[in-house]
Biopython code that builds the backbone (N, CA, C, O; Angstrom):
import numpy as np
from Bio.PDB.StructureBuilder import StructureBuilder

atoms = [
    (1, "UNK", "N", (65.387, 196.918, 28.943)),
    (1, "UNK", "CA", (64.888, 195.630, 29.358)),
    (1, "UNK", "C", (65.876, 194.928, 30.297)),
    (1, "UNK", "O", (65.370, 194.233, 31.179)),
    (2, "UNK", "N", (67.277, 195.013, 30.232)),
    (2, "UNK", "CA", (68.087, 194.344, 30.854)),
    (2, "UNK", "C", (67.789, 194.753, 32.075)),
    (2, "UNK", "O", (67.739, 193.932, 32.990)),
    (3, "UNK", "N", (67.473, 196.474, 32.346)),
    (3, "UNK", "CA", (67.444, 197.020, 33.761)),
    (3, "UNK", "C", (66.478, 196.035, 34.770)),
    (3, "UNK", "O", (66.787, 195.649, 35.898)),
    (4, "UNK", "N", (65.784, 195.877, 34.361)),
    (4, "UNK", "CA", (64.609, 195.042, 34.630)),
    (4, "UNK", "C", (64.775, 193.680, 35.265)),
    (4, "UNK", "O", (64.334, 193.257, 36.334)),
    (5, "UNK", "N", (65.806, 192.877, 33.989)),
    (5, "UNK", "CA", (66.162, 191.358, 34.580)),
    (5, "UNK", "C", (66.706, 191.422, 35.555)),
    (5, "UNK", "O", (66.530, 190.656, 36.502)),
    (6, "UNK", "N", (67.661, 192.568, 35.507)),
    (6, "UNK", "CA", (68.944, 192.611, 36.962)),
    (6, "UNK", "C", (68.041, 192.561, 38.103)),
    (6, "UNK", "O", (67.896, 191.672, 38.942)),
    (7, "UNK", "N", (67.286, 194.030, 37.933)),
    (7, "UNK", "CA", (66.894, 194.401, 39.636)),
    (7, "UNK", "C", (65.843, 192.818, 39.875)),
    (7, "UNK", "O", (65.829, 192.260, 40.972)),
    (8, "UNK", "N", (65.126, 192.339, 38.809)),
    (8, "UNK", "CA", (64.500, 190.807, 39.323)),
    (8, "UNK", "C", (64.977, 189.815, 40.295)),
    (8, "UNK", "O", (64.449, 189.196, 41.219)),
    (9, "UNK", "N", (66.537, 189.888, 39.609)),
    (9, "UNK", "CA", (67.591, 188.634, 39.737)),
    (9, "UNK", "C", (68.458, 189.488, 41.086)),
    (9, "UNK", "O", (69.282, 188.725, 41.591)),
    (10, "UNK", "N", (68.440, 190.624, 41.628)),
    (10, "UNK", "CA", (69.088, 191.164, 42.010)),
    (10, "UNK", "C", (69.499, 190.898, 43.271)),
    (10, "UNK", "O", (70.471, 191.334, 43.889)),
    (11, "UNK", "N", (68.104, 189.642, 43.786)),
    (11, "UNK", "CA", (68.509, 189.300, 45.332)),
    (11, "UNK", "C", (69.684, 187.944, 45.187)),
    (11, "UNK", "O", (70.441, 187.762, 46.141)),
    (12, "UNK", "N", (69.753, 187.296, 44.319)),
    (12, "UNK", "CA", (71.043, 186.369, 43.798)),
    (12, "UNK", "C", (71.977, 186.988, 44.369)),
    (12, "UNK", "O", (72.392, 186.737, 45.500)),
    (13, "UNK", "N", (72.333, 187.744, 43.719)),
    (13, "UNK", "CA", (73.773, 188.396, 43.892)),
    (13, "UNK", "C", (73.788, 188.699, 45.370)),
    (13, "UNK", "O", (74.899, 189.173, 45.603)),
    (14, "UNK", "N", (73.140, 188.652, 46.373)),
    (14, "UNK", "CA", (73.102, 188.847, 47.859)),
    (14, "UNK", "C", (72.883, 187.980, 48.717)),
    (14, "UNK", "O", (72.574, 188.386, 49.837)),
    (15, "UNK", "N", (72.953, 186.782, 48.521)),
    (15, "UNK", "CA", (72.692, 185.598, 48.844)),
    (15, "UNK", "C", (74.014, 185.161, 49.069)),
    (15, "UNK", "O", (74.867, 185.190, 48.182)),
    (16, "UNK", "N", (74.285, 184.633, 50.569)),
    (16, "UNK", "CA", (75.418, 183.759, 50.955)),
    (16, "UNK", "C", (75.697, 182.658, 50.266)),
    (16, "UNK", "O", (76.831, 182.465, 49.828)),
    (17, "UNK", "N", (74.413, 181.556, 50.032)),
    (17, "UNK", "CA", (75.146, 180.077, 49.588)),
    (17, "UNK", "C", (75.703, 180.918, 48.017)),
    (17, "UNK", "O", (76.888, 180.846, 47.694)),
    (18, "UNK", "N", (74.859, 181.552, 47.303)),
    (18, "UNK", "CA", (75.330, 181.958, 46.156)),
    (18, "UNK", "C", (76.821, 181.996, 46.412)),
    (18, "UNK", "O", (77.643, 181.103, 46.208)),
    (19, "UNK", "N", (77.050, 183.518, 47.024)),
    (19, "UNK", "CA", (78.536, 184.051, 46.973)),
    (19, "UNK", "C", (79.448, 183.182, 47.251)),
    (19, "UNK", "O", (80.589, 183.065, 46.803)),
    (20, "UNK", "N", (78.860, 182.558, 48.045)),
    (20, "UNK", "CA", (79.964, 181.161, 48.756)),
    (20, "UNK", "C", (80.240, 180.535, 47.662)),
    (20, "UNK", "O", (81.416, 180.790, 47.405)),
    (21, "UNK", "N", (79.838, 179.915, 46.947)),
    (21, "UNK", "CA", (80.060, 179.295, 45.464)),
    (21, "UNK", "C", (80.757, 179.005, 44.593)),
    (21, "UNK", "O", (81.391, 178.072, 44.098)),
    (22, "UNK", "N", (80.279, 180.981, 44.400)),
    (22, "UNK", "CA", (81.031, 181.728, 43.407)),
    (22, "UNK", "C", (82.630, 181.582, 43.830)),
    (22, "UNK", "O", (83.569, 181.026, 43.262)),
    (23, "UNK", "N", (82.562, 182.110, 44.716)),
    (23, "UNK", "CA", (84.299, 182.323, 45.427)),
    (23, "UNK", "C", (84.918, 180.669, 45.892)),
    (23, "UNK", "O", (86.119, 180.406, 45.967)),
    (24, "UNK", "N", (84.240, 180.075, 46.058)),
    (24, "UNK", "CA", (84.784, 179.090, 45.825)),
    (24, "UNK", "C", (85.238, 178.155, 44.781)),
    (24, "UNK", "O", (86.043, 177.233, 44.912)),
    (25, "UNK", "N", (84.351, 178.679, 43.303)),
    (25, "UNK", "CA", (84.694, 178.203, 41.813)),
    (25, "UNK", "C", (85.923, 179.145, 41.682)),
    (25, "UNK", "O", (86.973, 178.697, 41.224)),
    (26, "UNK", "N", (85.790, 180.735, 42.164)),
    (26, "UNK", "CA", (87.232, 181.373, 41.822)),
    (26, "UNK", "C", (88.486, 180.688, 42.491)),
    (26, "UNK", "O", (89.492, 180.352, 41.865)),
    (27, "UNK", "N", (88.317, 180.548, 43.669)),
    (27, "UNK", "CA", (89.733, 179.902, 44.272)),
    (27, "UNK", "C", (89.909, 178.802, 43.878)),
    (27, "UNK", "O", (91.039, 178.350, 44.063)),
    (28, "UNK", "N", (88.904, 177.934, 43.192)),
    (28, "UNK", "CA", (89.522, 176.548, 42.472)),
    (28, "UNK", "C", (90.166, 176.865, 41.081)),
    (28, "UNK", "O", (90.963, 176.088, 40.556)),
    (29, "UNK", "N", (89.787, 178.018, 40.526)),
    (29, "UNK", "CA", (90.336, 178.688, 38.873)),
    (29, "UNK", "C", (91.590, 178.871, 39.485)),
    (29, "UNK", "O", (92.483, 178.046, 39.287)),
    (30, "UNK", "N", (91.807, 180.086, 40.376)),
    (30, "UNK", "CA", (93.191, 180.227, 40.725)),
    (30, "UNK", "C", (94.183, 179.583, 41.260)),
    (30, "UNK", "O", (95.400, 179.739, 41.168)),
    (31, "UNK", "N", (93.466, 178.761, 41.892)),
    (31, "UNK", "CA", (94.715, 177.077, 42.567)),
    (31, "UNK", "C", (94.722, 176.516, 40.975)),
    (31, "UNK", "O", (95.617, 175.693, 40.783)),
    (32, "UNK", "N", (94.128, 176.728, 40.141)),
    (32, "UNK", "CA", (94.464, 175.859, 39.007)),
    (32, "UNK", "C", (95.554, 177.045, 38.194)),
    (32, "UNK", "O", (96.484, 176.661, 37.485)),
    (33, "UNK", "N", (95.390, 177.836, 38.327)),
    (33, "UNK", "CA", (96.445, 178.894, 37.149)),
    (33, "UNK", "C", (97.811, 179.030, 38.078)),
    (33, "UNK", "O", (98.922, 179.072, 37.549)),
    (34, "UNK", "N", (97.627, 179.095, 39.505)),
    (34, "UNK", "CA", (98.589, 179.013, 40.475)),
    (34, "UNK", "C", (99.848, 177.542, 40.060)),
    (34, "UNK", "O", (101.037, 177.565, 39.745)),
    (35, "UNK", "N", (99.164, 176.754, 40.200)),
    (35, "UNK", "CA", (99.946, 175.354, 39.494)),
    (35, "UNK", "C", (100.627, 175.237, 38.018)),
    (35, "UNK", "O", (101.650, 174.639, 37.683)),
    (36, "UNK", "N", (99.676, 176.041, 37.223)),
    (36, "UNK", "CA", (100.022, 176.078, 35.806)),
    (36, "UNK", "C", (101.122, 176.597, 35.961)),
    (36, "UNK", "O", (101.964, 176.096, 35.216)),
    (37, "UNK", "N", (101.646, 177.706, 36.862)),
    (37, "UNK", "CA", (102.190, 178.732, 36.159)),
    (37, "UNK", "C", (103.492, 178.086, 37.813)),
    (37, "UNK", "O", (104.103, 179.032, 38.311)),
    (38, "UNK", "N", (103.741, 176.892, 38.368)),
    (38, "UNK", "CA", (104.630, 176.765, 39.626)),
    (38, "UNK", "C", (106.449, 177.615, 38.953)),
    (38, "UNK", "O", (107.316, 178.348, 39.429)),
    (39, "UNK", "N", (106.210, 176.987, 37.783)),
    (39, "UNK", "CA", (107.827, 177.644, 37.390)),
    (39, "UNK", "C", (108.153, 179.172, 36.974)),
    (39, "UNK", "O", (109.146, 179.600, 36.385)),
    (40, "UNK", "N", (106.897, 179.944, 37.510)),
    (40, "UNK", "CA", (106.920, 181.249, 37.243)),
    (40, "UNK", "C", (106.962, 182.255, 38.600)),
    (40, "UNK", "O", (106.498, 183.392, 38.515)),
    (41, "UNK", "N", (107.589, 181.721, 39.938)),
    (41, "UNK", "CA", (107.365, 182.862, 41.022)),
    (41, "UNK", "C", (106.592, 184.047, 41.051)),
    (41, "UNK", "O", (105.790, 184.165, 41.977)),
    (42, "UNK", "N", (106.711, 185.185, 39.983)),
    (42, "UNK", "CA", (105.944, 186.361, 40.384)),
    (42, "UNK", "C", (104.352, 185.451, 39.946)),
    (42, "UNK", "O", (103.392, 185.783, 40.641)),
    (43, "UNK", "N", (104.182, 184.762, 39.253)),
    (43, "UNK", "CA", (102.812, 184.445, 38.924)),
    (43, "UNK", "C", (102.162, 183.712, 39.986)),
    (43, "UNK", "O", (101.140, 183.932, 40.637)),
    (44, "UNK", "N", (103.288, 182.494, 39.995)),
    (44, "UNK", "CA", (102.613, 181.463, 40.606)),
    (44, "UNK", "C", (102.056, 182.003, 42.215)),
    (44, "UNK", "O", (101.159, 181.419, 42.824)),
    (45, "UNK", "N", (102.834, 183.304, 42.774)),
    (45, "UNK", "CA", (102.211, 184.330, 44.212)),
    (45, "UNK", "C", (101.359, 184.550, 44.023)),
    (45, "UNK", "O", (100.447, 184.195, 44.770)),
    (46, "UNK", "N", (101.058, 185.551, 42.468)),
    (46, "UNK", "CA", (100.140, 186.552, 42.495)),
    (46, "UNK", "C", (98.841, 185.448, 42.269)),
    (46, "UNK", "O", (97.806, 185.749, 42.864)),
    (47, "UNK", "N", (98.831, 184.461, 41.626)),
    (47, "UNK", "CA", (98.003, 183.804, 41.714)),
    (47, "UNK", "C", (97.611, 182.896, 42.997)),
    (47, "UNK", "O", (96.448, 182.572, 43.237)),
    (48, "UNK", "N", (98.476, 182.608, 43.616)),
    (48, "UNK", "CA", (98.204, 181.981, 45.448)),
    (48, "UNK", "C", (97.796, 183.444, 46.051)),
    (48, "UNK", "O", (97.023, 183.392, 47.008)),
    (49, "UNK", "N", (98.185, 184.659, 45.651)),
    (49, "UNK", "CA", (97.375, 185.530, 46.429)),
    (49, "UNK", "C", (95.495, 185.450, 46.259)),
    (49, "UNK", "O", (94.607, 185.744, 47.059)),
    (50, "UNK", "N", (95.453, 184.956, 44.955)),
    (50, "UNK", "CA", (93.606, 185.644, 44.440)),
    (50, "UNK", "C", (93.117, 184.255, 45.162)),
    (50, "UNK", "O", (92.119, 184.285, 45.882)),
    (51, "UNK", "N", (93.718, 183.251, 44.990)),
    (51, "UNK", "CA", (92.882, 181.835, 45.740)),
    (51, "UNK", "C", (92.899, 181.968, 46.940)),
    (51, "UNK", "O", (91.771, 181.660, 47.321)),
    (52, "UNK", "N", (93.533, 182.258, 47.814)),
    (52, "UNK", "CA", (93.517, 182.842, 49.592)),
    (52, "UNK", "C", (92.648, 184.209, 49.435)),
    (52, "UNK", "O", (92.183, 184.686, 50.471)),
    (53, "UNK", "N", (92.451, 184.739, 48.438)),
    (53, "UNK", "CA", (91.396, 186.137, 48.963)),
    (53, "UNK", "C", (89.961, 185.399, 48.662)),
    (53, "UNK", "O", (88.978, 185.879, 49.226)),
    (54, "UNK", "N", (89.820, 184.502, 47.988)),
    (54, "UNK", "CA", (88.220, 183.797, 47.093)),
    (54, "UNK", "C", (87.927, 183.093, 47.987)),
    (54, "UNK", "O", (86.780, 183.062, 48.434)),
    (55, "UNK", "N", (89.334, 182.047, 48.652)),
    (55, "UNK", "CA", (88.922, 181.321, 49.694)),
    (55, "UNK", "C", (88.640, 181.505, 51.167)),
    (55, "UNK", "O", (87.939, 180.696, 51.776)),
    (56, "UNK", "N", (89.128, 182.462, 51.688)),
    (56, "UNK", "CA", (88.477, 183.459, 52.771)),
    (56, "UNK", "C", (87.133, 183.916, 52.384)),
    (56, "UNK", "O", (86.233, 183.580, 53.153)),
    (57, "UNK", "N", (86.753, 184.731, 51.173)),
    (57, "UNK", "CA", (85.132, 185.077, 51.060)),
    (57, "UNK", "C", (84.602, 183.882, 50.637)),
    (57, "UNK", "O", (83.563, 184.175, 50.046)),
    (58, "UNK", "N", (84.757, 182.716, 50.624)),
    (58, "UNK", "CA", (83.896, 181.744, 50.210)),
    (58, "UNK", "C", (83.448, 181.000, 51.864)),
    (58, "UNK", "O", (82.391, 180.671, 52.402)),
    (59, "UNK", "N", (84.721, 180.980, 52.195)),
    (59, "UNK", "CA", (84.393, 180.908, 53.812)),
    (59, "UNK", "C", (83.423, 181.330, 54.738)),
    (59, "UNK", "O", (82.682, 180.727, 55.515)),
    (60, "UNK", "N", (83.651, 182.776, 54.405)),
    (60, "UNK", "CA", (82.895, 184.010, 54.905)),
    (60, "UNK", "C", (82.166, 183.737, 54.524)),
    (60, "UNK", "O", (81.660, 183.005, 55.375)),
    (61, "UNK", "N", (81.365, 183.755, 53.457)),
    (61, "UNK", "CA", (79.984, 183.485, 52.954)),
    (61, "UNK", "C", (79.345, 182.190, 53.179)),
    (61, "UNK", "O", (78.143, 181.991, 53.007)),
    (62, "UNK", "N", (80.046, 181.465, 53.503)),
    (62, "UNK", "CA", (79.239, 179.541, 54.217)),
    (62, "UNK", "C", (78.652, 180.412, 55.503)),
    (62, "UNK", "O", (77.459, 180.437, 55.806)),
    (63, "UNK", "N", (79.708, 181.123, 56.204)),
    (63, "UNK", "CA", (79.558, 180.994, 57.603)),
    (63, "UNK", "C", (78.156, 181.561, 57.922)),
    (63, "UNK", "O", (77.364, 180.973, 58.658)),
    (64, "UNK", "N", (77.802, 183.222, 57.077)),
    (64, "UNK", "CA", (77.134, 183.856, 56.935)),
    (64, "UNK", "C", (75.446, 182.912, 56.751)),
    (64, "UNK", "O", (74.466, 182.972, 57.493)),
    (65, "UNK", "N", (75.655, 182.083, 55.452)),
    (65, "UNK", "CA", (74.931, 181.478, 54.812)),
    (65, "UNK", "C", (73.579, 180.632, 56.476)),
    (65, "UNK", "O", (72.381, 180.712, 56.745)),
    (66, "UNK", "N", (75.179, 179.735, 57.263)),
    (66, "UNK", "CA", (74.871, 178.855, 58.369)),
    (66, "UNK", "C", (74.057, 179.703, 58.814)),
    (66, "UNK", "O", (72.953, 179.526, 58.298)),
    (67, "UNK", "N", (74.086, 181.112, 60.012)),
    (67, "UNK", "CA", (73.600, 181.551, 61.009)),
    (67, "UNK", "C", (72.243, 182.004, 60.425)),
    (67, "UNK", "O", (71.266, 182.298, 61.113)),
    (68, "UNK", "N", (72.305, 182.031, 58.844)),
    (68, "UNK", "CA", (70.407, 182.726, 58.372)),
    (68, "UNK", "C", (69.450, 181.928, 58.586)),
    (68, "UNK", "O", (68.275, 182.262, 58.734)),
    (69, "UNK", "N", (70.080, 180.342, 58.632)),
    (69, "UNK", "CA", (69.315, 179.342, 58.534)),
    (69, "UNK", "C", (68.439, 178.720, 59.545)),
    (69, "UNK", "O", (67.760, 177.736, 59.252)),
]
sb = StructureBuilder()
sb.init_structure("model")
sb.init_model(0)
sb.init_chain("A")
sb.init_seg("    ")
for serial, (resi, resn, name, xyz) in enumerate(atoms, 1):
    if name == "N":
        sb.init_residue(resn, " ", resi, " ")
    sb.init_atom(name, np.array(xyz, "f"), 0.0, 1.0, " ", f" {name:<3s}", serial, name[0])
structure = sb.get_structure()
């Protein structure tokens, strides 16, 4: 039955404003764990790395989103 809901729901997951969103709720999680963690260098990177990769595809995906419209 699940197979079913997915392939329904399946054009979601392919949808610009969607993805845009999404990656933009991730790069706000990771600017938030990025801060948590300022007195930790290897963290506080590895976490400014995942918010600059979410926030580039959230980008990417507005831009995408604009030209369908």
């Amino acid at each position: 039955m699940t197979e079913s809901v997915d392939s329904r729901n399946m054009h979601m997951y392919h949808d610009p404003e969607t993805l845009s969103g999404y990656h933009f709720v991730k790069a706000e999680h990771f600017e938030r764990m990025k801060m948590a963690n300022a007195n930790n260098p290897a963290l506080y990177y590895q976490y400014a790395e995942q918010e600059y990769c979410h926030k580039a595809l959230a980008h990417r995906y507005k831009g995408m989103a604009g030209w369908m419209h």
